[in-house]
Backbone bond lengths (Angstrom), bond angles and torsions (degrees), N, CA, C in turn:
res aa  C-N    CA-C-N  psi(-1)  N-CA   C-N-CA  omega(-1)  CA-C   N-CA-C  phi
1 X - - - 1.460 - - 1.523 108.22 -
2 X 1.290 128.42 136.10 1.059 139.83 -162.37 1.415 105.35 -87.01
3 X 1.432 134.40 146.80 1.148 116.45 -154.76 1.358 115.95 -164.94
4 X 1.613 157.10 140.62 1.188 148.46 154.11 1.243 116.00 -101.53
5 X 1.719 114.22 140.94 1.686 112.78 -175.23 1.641 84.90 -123.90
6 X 1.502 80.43 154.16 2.142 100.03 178.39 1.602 75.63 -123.81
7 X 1.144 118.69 143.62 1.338 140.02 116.51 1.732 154.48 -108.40
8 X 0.926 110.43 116.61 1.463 118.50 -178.45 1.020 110.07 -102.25
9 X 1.453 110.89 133.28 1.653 134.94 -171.02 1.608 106.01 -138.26
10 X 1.303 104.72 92.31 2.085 107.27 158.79 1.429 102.58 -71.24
11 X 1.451 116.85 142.00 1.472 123.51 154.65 1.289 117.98 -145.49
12 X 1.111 112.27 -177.77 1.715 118.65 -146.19 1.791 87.88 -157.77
13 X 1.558 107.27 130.26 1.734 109.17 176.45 1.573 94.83 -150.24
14 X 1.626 93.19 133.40 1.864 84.87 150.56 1.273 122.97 -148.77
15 X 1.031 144.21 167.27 1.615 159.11 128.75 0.990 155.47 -62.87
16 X 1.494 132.64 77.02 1.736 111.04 -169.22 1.205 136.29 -79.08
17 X 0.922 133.98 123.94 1.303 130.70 175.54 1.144 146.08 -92.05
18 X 1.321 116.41 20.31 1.490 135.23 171.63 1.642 121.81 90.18
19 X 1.084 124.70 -159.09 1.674 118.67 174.09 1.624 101.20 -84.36
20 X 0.904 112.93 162.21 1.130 140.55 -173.25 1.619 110.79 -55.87
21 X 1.515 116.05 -58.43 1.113 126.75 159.77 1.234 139.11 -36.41
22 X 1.572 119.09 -27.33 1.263 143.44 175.98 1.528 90.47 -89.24
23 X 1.241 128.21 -63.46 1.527 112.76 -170.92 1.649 120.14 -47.17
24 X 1.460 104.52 -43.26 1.282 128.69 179.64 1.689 117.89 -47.46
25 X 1.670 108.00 -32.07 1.063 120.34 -172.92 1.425 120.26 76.38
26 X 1.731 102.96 28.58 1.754 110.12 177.23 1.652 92.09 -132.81
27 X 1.599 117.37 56.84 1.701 107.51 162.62 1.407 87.29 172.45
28 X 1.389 110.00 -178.00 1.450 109.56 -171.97 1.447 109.90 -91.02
29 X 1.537 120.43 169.74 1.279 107.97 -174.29 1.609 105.26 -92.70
30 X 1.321 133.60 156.76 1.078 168.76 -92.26 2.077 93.99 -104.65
31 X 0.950 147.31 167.73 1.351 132.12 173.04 1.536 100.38 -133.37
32 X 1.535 110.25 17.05 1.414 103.01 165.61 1.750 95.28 -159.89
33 X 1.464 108.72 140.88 1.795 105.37 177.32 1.639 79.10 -137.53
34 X 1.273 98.85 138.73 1.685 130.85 150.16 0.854 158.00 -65.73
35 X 1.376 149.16 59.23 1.327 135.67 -145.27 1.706 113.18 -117.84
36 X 1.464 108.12 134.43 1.610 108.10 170.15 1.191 116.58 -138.66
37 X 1.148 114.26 -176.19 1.572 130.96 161.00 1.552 133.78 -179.85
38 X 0.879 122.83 125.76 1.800 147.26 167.97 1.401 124.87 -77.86
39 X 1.263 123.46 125.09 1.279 135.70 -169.70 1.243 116.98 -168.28
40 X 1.592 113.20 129.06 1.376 126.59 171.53 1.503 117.01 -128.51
41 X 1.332 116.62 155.34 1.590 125.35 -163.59 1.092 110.38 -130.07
42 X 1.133 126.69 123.23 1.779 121.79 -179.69 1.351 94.87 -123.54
43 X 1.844 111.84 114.50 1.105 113.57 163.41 1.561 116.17 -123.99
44 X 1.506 101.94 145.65 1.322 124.24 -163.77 1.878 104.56 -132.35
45 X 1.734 104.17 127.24 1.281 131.63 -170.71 1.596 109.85 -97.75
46 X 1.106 118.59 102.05 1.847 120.23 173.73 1.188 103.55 -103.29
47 X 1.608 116.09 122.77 1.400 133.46 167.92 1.694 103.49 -45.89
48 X 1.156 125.66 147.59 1.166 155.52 149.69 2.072 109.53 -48.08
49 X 1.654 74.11 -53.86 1.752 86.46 -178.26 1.275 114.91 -132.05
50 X 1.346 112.55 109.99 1.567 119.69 -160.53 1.352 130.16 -60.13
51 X 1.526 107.97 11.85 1.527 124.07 173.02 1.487 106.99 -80.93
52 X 1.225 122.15 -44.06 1.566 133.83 -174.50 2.024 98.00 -91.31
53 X 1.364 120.61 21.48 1.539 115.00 153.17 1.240 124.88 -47.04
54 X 1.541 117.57 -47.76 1.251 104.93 -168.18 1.270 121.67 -86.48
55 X 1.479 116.35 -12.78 1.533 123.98 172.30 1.647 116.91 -76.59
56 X 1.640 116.57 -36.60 1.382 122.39 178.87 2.099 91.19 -68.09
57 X 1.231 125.40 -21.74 1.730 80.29 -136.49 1.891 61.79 -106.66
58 X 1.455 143.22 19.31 1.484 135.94 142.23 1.534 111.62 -26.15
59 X 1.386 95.36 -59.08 1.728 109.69 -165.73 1.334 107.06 -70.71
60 X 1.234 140.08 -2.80 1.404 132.45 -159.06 1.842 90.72 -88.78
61 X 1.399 110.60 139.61 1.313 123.45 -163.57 1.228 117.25 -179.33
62 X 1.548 143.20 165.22 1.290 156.87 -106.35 1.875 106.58 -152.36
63 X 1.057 113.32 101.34 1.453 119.77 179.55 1.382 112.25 -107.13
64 X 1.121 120.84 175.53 1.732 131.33 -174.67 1.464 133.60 162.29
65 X 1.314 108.88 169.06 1.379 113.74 -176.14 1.460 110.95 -138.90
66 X 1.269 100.98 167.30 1.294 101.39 157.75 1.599 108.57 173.99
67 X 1.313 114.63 133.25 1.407 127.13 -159.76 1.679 107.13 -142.93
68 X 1.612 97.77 152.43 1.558 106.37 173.50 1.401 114.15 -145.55
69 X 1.288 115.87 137.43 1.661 112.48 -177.53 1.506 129.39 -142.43
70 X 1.373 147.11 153.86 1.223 125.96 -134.39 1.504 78.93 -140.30
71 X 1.746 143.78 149.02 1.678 138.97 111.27 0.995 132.65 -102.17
72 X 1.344 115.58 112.76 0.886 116.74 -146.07 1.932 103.53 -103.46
73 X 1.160 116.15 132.78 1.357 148.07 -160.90 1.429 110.89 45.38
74 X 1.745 109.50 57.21 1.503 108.65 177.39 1.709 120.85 -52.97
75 X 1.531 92.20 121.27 1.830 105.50 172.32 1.188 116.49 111.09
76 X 1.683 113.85 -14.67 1.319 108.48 -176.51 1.814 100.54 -84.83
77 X 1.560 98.42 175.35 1.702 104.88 154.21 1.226 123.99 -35.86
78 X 1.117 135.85 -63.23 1.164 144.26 -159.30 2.159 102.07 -117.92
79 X 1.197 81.48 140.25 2.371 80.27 171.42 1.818 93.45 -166.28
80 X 1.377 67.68 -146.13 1.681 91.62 179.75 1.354 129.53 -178.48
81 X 0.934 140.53 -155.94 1.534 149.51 173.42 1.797 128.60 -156.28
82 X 1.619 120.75 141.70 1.702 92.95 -177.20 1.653 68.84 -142.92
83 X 1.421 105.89 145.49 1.754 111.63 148.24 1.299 120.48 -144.30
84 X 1.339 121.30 152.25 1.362 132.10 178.25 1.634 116.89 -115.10
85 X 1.247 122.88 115.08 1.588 104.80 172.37 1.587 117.23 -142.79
86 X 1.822 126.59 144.82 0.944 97.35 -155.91 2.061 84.18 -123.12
87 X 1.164 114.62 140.76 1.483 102.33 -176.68 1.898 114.28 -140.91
88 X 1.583 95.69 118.07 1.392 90.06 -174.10 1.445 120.80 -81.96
89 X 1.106 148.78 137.02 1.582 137.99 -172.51 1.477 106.78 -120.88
90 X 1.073 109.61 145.15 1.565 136.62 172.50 1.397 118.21 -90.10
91 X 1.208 122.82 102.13 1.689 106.01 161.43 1.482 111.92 -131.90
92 X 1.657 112.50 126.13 1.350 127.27 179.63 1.673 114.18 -44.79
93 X 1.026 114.05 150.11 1.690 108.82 -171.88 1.384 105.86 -86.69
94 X 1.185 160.51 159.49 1.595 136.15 123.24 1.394 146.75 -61.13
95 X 1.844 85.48 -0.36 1.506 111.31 159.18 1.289 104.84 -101.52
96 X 1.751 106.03 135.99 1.736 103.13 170.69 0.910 87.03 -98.53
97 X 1.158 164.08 128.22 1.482 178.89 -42.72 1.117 102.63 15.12
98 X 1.703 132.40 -61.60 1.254 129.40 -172.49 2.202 115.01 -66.76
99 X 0.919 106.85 -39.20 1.635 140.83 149.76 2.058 73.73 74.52
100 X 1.275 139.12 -127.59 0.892 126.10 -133.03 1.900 102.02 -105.92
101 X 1.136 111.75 41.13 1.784 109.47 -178.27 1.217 129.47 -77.50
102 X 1.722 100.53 4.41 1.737 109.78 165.76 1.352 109.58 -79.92
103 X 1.476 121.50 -18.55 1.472 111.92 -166.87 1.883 121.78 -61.96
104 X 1.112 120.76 145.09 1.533 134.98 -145.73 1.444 109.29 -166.24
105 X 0.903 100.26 119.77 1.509 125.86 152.27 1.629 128.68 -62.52
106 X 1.281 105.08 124.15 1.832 88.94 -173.55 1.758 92.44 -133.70
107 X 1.184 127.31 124.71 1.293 139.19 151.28 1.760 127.72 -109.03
108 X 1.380 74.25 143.81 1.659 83.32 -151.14 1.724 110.32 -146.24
109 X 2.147 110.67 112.17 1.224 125.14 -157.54 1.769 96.74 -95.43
110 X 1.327 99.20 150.57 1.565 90.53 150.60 1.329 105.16 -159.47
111 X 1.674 108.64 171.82 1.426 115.58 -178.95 1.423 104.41 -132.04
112 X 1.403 121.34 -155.50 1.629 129.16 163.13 1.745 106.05 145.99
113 X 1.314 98.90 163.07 1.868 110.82 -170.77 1.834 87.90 -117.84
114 X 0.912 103.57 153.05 1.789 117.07 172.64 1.629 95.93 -139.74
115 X 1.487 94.19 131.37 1.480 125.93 177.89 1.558 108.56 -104.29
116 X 1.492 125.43 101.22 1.808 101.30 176.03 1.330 92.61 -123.36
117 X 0.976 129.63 121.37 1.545 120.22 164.50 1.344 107.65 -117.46
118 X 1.180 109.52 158.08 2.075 103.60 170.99 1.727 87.44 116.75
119 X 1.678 141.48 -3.25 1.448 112.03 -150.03 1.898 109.45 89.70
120 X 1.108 112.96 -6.21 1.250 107.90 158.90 2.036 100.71 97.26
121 X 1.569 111.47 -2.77 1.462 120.79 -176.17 1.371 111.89 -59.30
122 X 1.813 115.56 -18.31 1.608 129.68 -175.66 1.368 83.26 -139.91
123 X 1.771 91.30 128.30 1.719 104.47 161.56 1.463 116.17 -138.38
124 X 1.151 146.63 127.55 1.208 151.94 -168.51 1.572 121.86 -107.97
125 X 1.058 132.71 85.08 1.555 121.17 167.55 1.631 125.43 -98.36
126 X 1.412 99.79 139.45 1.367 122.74 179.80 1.328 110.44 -112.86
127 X 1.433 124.01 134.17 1.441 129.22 -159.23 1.487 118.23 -152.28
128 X 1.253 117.32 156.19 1.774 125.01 168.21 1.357 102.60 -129.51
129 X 1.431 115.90 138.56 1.748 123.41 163.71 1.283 95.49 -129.69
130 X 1.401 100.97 160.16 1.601 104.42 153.63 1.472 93.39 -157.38
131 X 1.603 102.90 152.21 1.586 135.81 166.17 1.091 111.55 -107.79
132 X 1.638 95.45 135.39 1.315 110.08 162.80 1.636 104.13 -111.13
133 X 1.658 117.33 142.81 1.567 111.95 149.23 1.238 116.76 -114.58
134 X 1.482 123.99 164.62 1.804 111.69 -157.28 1.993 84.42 -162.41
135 X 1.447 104.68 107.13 1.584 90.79 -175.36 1.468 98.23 -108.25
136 X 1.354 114.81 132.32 1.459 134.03 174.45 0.956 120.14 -44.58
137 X 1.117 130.56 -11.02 2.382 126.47 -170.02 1.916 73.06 -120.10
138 X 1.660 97.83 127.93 1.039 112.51 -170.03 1.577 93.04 -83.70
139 X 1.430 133.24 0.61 1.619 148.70 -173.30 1.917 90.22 -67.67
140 X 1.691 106.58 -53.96 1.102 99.19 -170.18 1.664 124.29 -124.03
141 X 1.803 104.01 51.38 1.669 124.81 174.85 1.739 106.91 -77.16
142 X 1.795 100.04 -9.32 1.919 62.94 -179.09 1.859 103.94 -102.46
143 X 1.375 104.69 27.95 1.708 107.23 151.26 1.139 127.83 -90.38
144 X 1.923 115.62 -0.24 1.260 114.25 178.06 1.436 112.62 -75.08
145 X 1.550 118.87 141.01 1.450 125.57 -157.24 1.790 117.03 -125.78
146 X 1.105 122.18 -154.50 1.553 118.15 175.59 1.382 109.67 -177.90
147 X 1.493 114.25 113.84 1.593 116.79 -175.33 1.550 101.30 -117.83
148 X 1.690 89.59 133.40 1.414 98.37 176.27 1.406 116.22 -113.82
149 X 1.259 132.64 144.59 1.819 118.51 -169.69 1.250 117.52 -140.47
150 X 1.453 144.57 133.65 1.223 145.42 171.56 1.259 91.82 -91.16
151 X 1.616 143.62 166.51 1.138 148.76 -162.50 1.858 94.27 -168.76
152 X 1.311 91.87 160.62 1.704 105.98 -178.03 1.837 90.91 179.97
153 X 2.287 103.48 128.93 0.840 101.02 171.96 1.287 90.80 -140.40
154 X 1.667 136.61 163.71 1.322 139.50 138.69 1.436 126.57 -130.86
155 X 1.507 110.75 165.21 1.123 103.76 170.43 1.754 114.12 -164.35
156 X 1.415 111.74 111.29 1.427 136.41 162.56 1.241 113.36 -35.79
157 X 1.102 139.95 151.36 1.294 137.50 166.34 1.695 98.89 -137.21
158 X 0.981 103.51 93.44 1.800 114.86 -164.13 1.764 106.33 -95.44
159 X 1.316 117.98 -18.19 1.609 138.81 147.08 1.328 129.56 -128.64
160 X 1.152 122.01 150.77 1.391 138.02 171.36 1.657 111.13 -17.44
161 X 1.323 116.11 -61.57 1.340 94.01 178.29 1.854 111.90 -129.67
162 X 1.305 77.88 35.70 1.957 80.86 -173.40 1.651 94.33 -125.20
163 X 1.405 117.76 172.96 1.504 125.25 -149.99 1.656 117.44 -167.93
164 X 1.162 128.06 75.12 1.028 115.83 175.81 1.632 139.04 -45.93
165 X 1.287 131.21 87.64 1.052 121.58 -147.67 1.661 109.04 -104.86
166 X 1.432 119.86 166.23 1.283 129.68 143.32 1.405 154.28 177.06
167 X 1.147 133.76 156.80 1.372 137.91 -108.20 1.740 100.68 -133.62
168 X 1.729 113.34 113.96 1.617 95.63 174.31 1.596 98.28 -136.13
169 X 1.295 114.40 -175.68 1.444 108.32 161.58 1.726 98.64 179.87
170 X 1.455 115.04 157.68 1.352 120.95 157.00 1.097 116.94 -134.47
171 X 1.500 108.35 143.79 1.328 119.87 -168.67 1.779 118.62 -132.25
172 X 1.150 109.99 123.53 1.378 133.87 175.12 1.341 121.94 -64.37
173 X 0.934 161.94 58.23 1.662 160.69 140.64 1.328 133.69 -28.03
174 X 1.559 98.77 107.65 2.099 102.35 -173.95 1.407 80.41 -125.91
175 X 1.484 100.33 127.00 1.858 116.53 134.90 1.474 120.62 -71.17
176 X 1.206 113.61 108.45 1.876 108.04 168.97 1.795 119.31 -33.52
177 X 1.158 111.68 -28.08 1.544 114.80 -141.44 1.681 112.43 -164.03
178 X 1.647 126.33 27.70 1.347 115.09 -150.25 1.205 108.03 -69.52
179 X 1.700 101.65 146.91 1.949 94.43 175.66 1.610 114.46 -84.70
180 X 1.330 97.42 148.23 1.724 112.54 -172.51 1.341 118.18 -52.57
181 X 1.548 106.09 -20.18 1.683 93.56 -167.64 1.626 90.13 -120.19
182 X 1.333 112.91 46.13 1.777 109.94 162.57 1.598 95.29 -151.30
183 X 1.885 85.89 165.98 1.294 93.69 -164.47 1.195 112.94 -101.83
184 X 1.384 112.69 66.20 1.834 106.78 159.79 1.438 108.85 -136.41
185 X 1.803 82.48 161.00 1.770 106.77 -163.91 1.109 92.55 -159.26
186 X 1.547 87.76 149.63 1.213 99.24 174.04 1.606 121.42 -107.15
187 X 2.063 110.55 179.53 1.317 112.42 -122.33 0.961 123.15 172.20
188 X 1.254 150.64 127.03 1.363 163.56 175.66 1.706 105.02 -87.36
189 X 1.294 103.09 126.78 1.770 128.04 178.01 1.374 110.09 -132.65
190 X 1.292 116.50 143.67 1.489 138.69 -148.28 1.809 111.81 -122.89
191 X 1.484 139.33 113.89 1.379 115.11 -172.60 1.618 86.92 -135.91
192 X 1.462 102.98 136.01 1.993 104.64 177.75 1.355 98.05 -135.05
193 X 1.237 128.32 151.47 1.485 129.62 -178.41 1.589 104.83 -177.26
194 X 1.259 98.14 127.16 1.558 113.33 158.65 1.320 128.77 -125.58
195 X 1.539 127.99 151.07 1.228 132.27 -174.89 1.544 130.31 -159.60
196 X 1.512 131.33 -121.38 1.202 126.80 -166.13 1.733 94.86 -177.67
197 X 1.688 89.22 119.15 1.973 92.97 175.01 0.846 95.22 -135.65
198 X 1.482 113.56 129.30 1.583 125.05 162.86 1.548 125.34 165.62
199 X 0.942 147.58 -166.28 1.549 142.33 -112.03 1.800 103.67 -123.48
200 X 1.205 123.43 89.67 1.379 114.21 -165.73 2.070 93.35 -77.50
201 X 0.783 111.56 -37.34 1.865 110.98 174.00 1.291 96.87 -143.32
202 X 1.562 109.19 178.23 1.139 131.64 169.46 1.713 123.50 -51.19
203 X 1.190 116.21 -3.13 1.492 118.49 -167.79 1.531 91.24 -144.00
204 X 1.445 133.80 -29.24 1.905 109.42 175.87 1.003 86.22 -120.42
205 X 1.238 98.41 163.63 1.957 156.01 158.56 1.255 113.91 -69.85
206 X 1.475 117.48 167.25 1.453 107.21 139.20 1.676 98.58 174.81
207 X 1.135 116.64 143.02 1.435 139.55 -135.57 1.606 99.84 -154.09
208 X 1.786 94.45 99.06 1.657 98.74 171.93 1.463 123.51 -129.72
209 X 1.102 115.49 105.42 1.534 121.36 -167.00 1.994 107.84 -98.61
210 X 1.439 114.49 126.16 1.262 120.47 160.11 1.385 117.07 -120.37
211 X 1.513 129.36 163.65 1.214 140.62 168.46 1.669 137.57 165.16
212 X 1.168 136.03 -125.67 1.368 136.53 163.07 1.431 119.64 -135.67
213 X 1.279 116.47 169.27 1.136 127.86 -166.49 1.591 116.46 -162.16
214 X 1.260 115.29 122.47 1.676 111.42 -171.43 1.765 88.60 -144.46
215 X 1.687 94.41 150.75 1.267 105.80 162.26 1.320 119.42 -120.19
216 X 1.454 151.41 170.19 1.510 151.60 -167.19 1.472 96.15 -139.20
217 X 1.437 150.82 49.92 1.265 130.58 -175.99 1.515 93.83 -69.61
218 X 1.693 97.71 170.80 1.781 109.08 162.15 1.671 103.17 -82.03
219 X 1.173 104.08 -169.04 1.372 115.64 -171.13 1.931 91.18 -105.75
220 X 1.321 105.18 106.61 1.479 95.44 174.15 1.624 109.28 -96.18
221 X 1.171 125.38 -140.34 1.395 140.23 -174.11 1.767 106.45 -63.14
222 X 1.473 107.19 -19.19 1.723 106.29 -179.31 1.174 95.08 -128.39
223 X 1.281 133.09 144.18 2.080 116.26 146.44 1.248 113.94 -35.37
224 X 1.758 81.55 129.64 1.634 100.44 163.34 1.697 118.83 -49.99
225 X 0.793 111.38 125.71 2.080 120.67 166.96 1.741 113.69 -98.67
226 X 1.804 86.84 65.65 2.299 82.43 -168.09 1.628 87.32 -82.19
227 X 1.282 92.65 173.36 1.075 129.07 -177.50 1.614 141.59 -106.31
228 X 1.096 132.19 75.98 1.444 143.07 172.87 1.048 114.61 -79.94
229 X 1.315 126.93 125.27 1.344 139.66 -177.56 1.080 141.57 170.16
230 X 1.364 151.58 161.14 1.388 154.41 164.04 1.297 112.93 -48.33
231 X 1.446 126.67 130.58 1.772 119.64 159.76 1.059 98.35 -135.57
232 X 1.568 108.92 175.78 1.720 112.25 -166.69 1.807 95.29 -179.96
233 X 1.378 114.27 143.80 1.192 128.62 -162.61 1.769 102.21 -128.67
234 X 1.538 122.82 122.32 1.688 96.44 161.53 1.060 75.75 -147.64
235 X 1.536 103.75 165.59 1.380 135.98 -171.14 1.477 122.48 -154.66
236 X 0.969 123.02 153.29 1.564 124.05 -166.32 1.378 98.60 -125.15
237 X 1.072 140.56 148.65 1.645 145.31 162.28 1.306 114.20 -151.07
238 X 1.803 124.09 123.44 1.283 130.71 159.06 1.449 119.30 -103.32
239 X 1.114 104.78 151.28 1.381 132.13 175.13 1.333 121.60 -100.82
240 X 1.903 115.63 121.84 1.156 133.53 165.67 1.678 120.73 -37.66
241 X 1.197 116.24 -45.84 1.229 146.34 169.74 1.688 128.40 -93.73
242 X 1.432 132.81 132.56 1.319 99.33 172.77 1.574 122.28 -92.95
243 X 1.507 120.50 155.91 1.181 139.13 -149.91 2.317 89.28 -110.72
244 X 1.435 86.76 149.22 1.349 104.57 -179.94 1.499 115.40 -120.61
């Protein structure tokens, strides 16, 4: 059914930044910074053709987030990081009969140690996350899953505003319950990438990541389809303001 969605999303973010004095650059900086945010989504489905109204506007429903996160002794040698976030997602069915039975909950922990020594010009983090997904129509719980992740990132700052960076992680994948006649399994997947972030002028960015990528699933109910290959990330970003 052919269809238009509006969505509206209020949100709410913040940051602390310590006493004043520390910002000022006359005290030390802060041995704990804060960060959160809140967000909800109301999306709503209008038929194309106003005979199929009452089946599109089934799906119309209520998404959100909301997360909190701690660093702990940002800038020194030694810190860290903790976050918590819990996020519900919406996805329209392509059955109107089924109307919203993808919707799921995903919570998701993490930790990590940061190494900067030098003035903070080399910083190193080592990390664990894990995901959970948990889908609400008990029709479709045996897709609820569990990702576990070791993580490793760095980044050089070998000029003023440029940064050699890079980015790895592995990740663990269990289905509670997979169904027999689809193809997932679980599996350990692999992501490595290195690159270059930093300031081509005063107003862009630019952020270029290359590397590899492999997956190890088991062989579930279909052959596995892993994945070996090249990935690569770039990005461009300007600024309203110029950046130093």
């Amino acid at each position: 059914i052919q269809a238009y969605r509006l969505k509206v999303t209020p949100s709410l973010s913040f940051v602390s930044s310590g006493s004043r004095a520390a910002d000022e650059g006359g005290g030390p900086p802060p041995t704990l910074r804060l960060k959160g945010q809140l967000a909800a989504t109301y999306s709503a489905l209008f038929a194309a053709d106003s005979k199929y109204s009452d089946q599109t506007s089934k799906q119309d429903n209520i998404s959100g987030t909301a997360g909190l996160g701690a660093h702990i002794l940002p800038g020194r040698a030694w810190g860290g990081d903790i976050s918590g976030d819990v996020t519900r997602v919406m996805e329209a069915s392509n059955d109107p009969d089924v109307g919203n039975a993808f919707r799921r909950d995903v919570v998701r922990g993490a930790a990590g140690v940061v190494w900067r020594p030098g003035g903070g010009l080399f910083s190193w983090r080592a990390g664990y996350g894990v995901q959970g997904t948990f889908f609400e129509d008990s029709d479709f719980s045996n897709l609820n899953n569990l990702q576990h992740s070791l993580v490793m990132s760095g980044d050089w700052k070998f000029l003023p505003r440029t940064a050699l960076v890079y980015r790895g992680n592995v990740t663990w994948l269990h289905y509670d319950a997979p169904p027999r006649n689809m193809a997932l399994a679980n599996g350990p997947s692999t992501n490595s990438q290195i690159g270059l972030n930093g300031l081509v002028s005063n107003y862009f960015g630019v952020l270029l990541l290359g590397g590899w990528a492999a997956s190890f699933y088991d062989a579930g109910a279909r052959p596995s389809e892993n994945y070996d290959n090249f990935v690569g990330q770039a990005e461009v970003t300007g600024y309203a303001t110029p950046q130093e």
